[in-house]
C-alpha positions as CSV (number, residue, x, y, z in Angstrom):
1,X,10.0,102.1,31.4
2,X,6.6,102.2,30.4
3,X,6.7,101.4,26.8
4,X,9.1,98.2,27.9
5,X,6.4,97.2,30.3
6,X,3.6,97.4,27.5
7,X,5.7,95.9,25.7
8,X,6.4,92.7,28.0
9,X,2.8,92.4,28.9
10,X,2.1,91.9,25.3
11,X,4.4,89.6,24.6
12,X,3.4,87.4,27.7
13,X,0.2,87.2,26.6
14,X,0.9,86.0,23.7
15,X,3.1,83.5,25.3
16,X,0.1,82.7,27.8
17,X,-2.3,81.7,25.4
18,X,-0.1,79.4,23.6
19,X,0.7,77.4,26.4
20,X,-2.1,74.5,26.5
21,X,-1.7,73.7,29.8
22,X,-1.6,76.8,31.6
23,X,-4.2,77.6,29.4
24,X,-6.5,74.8,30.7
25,X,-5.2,74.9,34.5
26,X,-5.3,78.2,34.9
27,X,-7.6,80.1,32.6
28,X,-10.6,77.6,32.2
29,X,-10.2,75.5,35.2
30,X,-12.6,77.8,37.3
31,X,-14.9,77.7,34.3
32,X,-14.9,73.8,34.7
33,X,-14.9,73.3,38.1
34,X,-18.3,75.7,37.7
35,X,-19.7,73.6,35.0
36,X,-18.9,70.6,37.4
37,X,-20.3,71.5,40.8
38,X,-23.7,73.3,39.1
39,X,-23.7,69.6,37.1
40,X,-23.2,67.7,40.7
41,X,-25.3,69.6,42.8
42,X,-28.1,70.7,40.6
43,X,-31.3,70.4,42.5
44,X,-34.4,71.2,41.4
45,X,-35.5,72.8,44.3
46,X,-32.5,75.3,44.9
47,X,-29.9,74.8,47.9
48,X,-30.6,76.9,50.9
49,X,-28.3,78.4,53.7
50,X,-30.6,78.2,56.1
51,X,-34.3,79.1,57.7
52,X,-35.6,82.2,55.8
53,X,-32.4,82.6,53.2
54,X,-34.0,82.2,49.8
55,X,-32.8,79.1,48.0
56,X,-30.0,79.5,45.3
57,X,-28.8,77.0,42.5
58,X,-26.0,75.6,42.6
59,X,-24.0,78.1,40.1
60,X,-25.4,80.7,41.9
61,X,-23.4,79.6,45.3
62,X,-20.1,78.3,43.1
63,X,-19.9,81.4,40.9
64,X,-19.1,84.1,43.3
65,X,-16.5,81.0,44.6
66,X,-15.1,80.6,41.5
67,X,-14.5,84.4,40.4
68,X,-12.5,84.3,43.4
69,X,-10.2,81.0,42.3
70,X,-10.2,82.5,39.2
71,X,-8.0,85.4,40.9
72,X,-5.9,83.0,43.2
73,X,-5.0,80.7,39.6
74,X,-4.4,83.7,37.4
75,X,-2.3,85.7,40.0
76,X,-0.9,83.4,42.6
77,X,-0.1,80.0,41.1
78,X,0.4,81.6,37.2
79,X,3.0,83.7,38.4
80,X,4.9,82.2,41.0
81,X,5.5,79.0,38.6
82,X,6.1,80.5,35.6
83,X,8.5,82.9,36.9
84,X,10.4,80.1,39.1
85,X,10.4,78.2,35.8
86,X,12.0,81.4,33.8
87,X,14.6,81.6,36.5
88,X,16.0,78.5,36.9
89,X,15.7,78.3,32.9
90,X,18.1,81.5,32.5
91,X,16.0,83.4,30.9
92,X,15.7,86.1,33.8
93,X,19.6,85.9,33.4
94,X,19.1,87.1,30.0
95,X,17.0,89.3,30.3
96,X,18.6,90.8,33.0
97,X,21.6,92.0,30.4
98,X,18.8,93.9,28.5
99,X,17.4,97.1,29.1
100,X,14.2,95.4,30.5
101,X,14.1,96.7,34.4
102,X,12.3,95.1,37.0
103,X,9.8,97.5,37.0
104,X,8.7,96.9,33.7
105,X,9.4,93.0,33.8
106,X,6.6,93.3,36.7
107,X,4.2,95.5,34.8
108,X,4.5,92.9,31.8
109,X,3.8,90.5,34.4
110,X,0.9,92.1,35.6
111,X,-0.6,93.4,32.6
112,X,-0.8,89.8,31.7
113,X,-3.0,88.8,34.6
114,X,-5.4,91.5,34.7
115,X,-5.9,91.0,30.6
116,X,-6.3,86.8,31.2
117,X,-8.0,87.6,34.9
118,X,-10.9,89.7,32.9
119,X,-11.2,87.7,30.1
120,X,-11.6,84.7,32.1
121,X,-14.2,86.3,34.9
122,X,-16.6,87.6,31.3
123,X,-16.3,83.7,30.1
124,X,-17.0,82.5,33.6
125,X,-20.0,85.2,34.5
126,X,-21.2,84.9,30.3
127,X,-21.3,80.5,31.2
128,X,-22.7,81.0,34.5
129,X,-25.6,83.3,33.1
130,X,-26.5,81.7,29.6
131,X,-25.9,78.2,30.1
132,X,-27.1,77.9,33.9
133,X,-29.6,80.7,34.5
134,X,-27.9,82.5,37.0
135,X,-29.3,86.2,37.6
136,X,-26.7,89.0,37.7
137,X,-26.5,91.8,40.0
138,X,-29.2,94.5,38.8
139,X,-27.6,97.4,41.0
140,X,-24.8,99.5,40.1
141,X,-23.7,99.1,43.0
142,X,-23.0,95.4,43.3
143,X,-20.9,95.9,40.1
144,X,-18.8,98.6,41.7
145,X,-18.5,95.7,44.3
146,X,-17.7,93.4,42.4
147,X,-15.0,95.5,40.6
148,X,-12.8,96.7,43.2
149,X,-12.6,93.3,44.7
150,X,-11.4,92.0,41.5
151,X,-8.9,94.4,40.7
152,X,-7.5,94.7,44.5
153,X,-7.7,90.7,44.7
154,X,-6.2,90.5,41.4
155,X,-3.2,92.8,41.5
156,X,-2.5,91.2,45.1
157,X,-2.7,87.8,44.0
158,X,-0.2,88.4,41.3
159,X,2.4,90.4,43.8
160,X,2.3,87.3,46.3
161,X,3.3,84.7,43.3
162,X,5.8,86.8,42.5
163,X,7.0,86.3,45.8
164,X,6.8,83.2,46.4
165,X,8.5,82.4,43.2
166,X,11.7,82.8,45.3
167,X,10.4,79.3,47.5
168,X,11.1,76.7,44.6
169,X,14.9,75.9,44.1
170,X,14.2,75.2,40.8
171,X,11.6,75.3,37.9
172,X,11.1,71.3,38.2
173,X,10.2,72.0,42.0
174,X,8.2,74.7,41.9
175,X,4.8,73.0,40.5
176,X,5.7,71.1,43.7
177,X,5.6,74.0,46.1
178,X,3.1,75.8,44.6
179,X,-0.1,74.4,43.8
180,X,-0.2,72.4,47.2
181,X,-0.3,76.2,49.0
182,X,-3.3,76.9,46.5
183,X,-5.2,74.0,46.5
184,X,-5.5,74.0,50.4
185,X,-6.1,78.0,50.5
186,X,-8.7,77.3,48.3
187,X,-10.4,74.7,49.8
188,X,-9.9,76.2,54.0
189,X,-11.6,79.5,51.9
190,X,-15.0,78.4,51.0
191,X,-14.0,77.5,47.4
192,X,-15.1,74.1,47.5
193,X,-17.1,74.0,50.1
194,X,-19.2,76.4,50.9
195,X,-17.9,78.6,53.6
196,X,-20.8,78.5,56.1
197,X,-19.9,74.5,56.3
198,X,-16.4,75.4,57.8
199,X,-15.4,75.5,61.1
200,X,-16.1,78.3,62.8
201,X,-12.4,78.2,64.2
202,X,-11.1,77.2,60.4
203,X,-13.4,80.5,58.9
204,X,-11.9,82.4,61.7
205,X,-7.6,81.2,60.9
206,X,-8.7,81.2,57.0
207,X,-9.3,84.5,57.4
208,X,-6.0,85.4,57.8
209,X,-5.2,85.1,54.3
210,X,-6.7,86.8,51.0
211,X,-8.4,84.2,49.2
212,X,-11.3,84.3,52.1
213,X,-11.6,88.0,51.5
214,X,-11.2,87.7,47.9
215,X,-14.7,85.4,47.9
216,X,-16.5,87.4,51.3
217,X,-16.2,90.1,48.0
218,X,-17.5,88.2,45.2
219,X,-20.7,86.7,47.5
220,X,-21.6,90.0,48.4
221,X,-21.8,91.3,44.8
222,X,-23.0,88.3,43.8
223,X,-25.2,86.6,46.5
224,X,-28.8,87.8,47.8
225,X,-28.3,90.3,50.9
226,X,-29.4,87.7,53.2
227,X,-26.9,85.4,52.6
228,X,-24.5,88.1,54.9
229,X,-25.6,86.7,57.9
230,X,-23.8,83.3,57.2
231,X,-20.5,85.0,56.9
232,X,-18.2,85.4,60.4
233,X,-19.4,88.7,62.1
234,X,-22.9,88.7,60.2
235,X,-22.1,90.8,57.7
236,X,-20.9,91.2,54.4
237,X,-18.0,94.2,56.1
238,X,-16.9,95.3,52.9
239,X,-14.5,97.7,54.9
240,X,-12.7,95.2,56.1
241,X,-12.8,93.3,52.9
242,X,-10.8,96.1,51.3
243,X,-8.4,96.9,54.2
244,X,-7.5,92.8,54.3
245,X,-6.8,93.2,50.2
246,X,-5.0,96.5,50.9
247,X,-2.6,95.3,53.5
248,X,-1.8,91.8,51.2
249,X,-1.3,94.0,48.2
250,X,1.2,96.1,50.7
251,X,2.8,92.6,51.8
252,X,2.8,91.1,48.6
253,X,5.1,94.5,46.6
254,X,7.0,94.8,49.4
255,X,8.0,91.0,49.8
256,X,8.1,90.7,45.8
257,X,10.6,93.6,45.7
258,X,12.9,92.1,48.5
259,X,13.2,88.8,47.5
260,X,12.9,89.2,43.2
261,X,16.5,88.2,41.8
262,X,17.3,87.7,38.1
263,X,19.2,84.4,38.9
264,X,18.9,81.4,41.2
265,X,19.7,82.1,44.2
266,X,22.5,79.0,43.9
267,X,24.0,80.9,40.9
């Protein structure tokens, strides 16, 4: 089972990065959606969140943002269409008369997205620092921060698009059905704009879903320790930042394994 899975995930990378447009759409979209809004917003004199908060570029505010995407795009949307797409092509029919078990179909699955999720959070944190001057975390701590949160928000991410890949009725629909759900997660999450700006009733219903959690992670690596008391409850609350990733990661295996099928559903 294991071997199979390494196996898989190999061979789905390889399928990933020959795909142009899932390369673009997925993998280097948060890179130029950074380049984009540092490029747009770029002021001289540094945007601040409010009396006594230091003032922070541009890519400084977008990048913890954009980490974040980056783990909604490579999980969530990646998965959930390109797995729609292989059923209603037949090739989860096929593969189903192999050996291959779901087990190791999902570990190929996953293996792809953590190997495509780090190689596109180095490109975006390598861009953000050497093109735009953003500083890095200097604590050991912020890293081990920024870590769990990305591997928590990553694997989660990827379970919920393997479940929702059972919404689309077929691989022409499920573009359709699936970027709409991210696109609005990510702009009700403070992807877009920044989360301070919201609503405080839309920070408090965002909250009920991962993305917001995802990025309450990446700005507290990532963003001066003042910056907290912008965010709902005045704090970073890393606690509950891992419990809400915990509890999706939970939802997201146990709904993947009960609706995962090898054929359409109208076969």
């Amino acid at each position: 089972m294991i071997t199979l899975g390494a196996h898989r995930a190999a061979y789905e990378v390889r399928g990933y990065f020959r795909s142009g447009d899932t390369l673009f759409f997925t993998f280097l979209f948060p890179v130029f959606m950074l380049a984009l809004f540092s490029t747009i917003f770029d002021d001289q004199g540094g945007i601040s969140g409010g009396p006594g908060m230091p003032p922070l570029s541009a890519a400084e505010l977008y990048l913890p943002a954009m980490l974040a995407a980056g783990l909604l795009l490579s999980g969530f949307q990646n998965l959930a269409v390109d797995i729609a797409m292989e059923r209603s092509d037949g090739t989860l029919k096929r593969l189903g008369g192999t050996p291959l078990s779901p087990v190791s179909y999902f570990a190929g699955k996953i293996g792809q997205v953590l190997t495509t999720g780090v190689l596109q959070a180095t490109i975006l944190i390598a861009v953000a620092a050497v093109v735009f001057g953003v500083p890095l975390p200097d604590t050991l701590e912020a890293w081990g921060t920024f870590a769990w949160v990305f591997l928590l928000g990553l694997v989660a991410s990827a379970l919920l698009g393997i479940a929702v890949s059972a919404l689309p009725r077929s691989g022409r629909s499920a573009t359709a059905v699936v970027v709409p759900i991210a696109l609005v997660l990510q702009f009700v999450s403070g992807v877009y704009i920044f989360f301070w700006q919201l609503p405080d009733w839309l920070q408090y219903a965002a909250s009920a879903f991962p993305l917001v959690w995802m990025a309450r992670g990446m700005r507290a690596a990532f963003l001066p320790d003042e910056y907290a008391a912008l965010e709902p409850g005045d704090g970073w609350e890393l606690g509950w930042v891992a419990i809400a990733l915990g509890i999706w990661l939970l939802v997201g295996l146990i709904l993947s394994r009960a609706t995962f099928r090898w054929i359409r559903r109208d076969a």
